[in-house]
N, C-alpha and C positions, 0 to 999 in steps of 0.2 A: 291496151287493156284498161277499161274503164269501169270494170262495175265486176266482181265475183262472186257465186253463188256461195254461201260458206253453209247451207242447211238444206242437204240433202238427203235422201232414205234411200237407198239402192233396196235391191230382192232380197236383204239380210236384213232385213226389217222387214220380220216373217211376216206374210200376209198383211201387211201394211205398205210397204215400201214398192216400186214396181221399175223404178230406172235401172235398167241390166244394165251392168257393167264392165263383165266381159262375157266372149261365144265360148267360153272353155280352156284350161291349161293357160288361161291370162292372158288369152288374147283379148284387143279392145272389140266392147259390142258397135253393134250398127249407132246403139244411141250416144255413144262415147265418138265415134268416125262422126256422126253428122252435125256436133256439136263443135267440132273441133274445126270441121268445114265450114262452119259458120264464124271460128274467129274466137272462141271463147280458149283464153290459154290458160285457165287452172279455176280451178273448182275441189271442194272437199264434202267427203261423204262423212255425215252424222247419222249412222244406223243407231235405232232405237237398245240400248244398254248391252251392244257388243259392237265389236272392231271383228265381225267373221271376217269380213269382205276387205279388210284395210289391204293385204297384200296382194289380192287380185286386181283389185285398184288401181293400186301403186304401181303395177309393170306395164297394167294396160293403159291408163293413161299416159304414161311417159310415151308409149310406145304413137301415142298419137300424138304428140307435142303439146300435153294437158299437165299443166303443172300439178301433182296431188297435194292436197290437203287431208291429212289423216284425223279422225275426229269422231267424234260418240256424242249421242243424245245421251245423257248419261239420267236415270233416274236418282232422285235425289231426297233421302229420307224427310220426315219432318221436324224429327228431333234424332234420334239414336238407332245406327240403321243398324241395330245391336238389338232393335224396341221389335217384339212382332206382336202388334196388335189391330184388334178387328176395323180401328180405327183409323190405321196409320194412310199417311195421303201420300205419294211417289208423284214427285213433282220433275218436271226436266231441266237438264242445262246444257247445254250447249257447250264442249270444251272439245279445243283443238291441240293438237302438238306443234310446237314452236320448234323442237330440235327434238336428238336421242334420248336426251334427256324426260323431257317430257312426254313424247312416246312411251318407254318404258315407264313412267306414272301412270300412265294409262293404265297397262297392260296390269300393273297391280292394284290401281284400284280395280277393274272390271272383278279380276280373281278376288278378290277382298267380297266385292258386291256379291257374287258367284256363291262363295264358302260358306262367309258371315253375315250377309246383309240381305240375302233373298229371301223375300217377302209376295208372294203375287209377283213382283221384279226385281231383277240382282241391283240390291241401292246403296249407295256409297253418301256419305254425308260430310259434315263441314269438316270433320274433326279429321274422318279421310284425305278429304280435302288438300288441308292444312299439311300434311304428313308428304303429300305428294303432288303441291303445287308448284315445282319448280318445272319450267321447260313448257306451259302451258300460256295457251291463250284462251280465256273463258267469255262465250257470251250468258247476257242474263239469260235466255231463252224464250221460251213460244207461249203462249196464254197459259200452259200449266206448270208454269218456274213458281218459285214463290214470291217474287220481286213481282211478278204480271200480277198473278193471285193479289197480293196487297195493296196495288196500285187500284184493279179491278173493283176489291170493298170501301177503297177513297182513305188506305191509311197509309198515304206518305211519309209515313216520320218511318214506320215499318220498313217501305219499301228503304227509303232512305240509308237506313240502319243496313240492310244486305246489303247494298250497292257498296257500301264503305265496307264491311266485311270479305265480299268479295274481294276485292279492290289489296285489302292489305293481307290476304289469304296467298293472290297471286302476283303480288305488286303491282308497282305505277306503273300506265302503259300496256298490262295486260287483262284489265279486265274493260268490258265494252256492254253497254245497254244495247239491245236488242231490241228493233222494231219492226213489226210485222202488218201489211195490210191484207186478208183475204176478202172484206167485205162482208166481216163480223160484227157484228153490233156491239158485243165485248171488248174488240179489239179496239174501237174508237177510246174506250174507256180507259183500258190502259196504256194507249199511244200519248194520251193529254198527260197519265198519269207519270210516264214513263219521261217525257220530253222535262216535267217538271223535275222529278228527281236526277236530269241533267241538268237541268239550268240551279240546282243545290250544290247540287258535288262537283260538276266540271267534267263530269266522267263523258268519253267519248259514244258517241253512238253510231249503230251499225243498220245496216237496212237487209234484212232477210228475206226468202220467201221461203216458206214449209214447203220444200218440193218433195215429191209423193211419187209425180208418174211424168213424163216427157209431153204430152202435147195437151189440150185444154181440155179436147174430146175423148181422153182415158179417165174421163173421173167416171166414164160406166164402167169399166173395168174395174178398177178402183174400188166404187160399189160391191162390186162382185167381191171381188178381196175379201171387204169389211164381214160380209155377211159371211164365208166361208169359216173367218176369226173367230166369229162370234156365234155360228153356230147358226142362222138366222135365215130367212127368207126375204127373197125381193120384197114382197108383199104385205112381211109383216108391219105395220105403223108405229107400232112400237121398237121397233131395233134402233140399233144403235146406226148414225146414218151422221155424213158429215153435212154442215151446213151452207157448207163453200165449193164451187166449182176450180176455184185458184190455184188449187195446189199443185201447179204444175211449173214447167221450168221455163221462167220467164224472160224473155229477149233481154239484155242489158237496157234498150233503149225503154220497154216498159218498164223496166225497174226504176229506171232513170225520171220516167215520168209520173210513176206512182208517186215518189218519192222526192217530188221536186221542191218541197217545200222546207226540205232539207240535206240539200246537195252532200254535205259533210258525213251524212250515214252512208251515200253512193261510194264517197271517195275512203271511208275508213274501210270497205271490203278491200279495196286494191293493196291500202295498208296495211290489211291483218296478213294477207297470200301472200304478201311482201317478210314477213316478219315467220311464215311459219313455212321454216327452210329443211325439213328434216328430210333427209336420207335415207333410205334402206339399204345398207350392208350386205350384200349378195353374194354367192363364189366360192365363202369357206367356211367350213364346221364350228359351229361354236357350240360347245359341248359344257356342261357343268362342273366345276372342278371335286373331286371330291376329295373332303377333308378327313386326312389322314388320322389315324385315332391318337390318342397320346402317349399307347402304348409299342407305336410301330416300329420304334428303335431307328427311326430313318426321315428325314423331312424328303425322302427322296422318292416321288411316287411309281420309279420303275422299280426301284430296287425293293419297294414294299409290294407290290403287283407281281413281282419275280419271287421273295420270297413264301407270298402265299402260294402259288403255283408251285414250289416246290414241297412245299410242306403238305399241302391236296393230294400230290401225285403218290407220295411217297405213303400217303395216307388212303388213298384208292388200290395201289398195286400191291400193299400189303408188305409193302419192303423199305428197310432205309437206304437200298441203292439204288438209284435210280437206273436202267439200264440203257443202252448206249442210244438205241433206236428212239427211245423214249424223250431222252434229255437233246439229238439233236434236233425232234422233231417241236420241243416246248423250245430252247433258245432258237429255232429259225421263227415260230411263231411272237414272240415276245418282242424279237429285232421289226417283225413289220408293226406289230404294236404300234412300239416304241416312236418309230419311223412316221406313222401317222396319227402320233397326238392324242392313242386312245386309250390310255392308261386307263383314264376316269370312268371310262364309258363300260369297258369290263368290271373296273371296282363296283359300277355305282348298279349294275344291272346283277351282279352278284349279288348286293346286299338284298335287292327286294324281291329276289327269290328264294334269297336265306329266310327273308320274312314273312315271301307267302307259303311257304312249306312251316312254317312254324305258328301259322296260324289255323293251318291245315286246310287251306285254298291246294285245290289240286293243280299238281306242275307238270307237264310233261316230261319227258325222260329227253326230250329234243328231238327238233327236224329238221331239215333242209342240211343247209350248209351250216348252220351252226351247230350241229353234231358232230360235223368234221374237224371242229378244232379242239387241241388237246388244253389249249389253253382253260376254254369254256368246260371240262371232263374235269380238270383239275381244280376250277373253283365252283365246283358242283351244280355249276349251270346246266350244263347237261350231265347225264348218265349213262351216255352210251362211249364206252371209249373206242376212237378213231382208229386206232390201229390194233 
């Protein structure tokens, strides 16, 4: 393995992106099997300001001997991604997960971007950043970073200035200048700009290509995309239309030879797929815990799940004894509970029924199989009693 792609768009980079990833239920696609026939062992998908795709990814490449790289083009405010104005610019970055850790940085910036920071795009900024750069590996990113941007209008001290920001945002070692050639007359500009605010900091640099769609002759497809996006016609001369045929996914050896005049960006890819070792954890429940109130009289979350249960029932049947049929049918329910770890999961799905009925969101009375349980009858999740 000499050369890895670290910037790619799968189909979850809506009408943008086109490399399928997998045929369904996470099996690997055809374009995942012929890359992998080809010799390419790990590769990572940066979807445009979501990880939809990260877990489909993750099974289907493994399952073809593709090492995954999990990772987000992440939009990236200008100043305060707190700020919504008519002005504001969404610029990219390139960030990858190093480990669990970093992963779940991820996953909370995105909801962060999501909640608080969507703007035209869910964007997360330095201060984000900052809050959840552990476990990450960060490229500067593609002509619309801000580090390209500053390079692009000739202010090095700027660019200069982020690269060291970055740098002590995610520490030594994990953050990396990004270099791109599509055959852009900009990107010339800040490929010079960019190699010098290497040759300032020492910072390493990486050699990318914006891949888009799998073979050269999908950039009409591609096309087609764009205009679906954006609402647009082949025809019109006016639409928004890319400038470059390139953006597809390039043999190692072309990348090797794009970029031969700095072998050291070919070999930090192999370094970065080297460093970002994370795992997905498969196989068992992991559920939320929910935190017991401070009036529960119990740090003990069965015995507080049991005594609400008793106090529900006794408070739906109208009586303070519970009767025989009743009580062995709640402790046989409560023992498989208990037995499978789901305390939390009954607490925690009671509460925000207690809360949409108290909002006066309508609830059903219940159905299926979870009417059948007394457990669910007794803490007013359902209303229909099982027996």
């Amino acid at each position: 393995m000499d050369f890895v792609h670290l910037h790619n768009h799968s189909e979850f980079s809506l009408l943008d992106g086109m490399l399928k990833i997998n045929s369904g239920r996470g099996k690997p696609s055809e374009f995942l099997k012929t890359i992998a026939g080809q010799g390419v062992r790990a590769m990572a998908v940066t979807d445009h300001g979501n990880m939809f795709g990260a877990v489909d990814f993750y099974f289907a490449a493994r399952e073809v001997g593709i090492h995954p790289i999990i990772g987000c083009e992440m939009y990236e405010a200008s100043g305060s991604r707190l700020d919504k104005k008519a002005d504001s610019v969404n610029s990219h970055l390139t960030v990858l997960a190093r480990n669990e850790t970093g992963y779940r940085n991820m996953l909370a910036m995105l909801s962060e971007a999501y909640l608080n920071g969507f703007y035209n795009r869910p964007r997360i900024d330095k201060e984000l950043l900052a809050q959840h750069g552990e476990g990450l590996v960060v490229l500067s990113g593609c002509m619309q970073s801000q580090l390209s941007q500053a390079c692009l209008k000739g202010n090095l001290d700027e660019a200069v200035r982020l690269a060291a920001q970055y740098r002590d945002i995610v520490g030594d070692g994990n953050f990396y200048l990004e270099i791109m050639d599509h055959g852009i007359a900009e990107e010339k500009t800040i490929l010079e700009g960019i190699l010098e605010v290497a040759r300032r900091t020492g910072l390493p640099l990486v050699a990318t290509n914006d891949c888009h769609y799998h073979h050269k002759a999908d950039w009409q497809a591609h096309d087609v995309h764009l205009c679906i996006a954006t609402g647009s016609a082949l025809d019109d001369p006016d639409r928004f239309k890319m400038t470059t045929h390139e953006l597809y996914f390039k043999s190692a050896d072309e990348m090797k030879q794009l970029f031969s005049f700095c072998p050291e960006a070919i070999r930090n890819t192999v370094e970065i797929a080297n460093k970002c070792q994370f795992k997905l954890e498969y196989g068992k429940s992991i559920l939320p815990v929910f935190p017991l109130p401070p009036d529960a009289g119990t740090d003990n979350i069965e015995l507080y799940l049991r005594g609400l249960c008793l106090k529900g029932l006794k408070l739906k049947l109208g009586t303070e004894t519970i009767a025989p049929d009743y009580m062995q049918r709640l402790e046989f329910e409560l023992g498989v509970i208990n037995k499978m770890q789901f305390p939390s999961y009954f607490l925690i799905v009671s509460d925000f029924i207690a809360a949409a009925r108290g909002m006066g969101v309508p609830v059903g009375p219940g159905r299926g199989s979870g009417a059948g349980s007394l457990v669910s009858y007794s803490l007013d999740i359902t209303r229909v009693d099982p027996l």
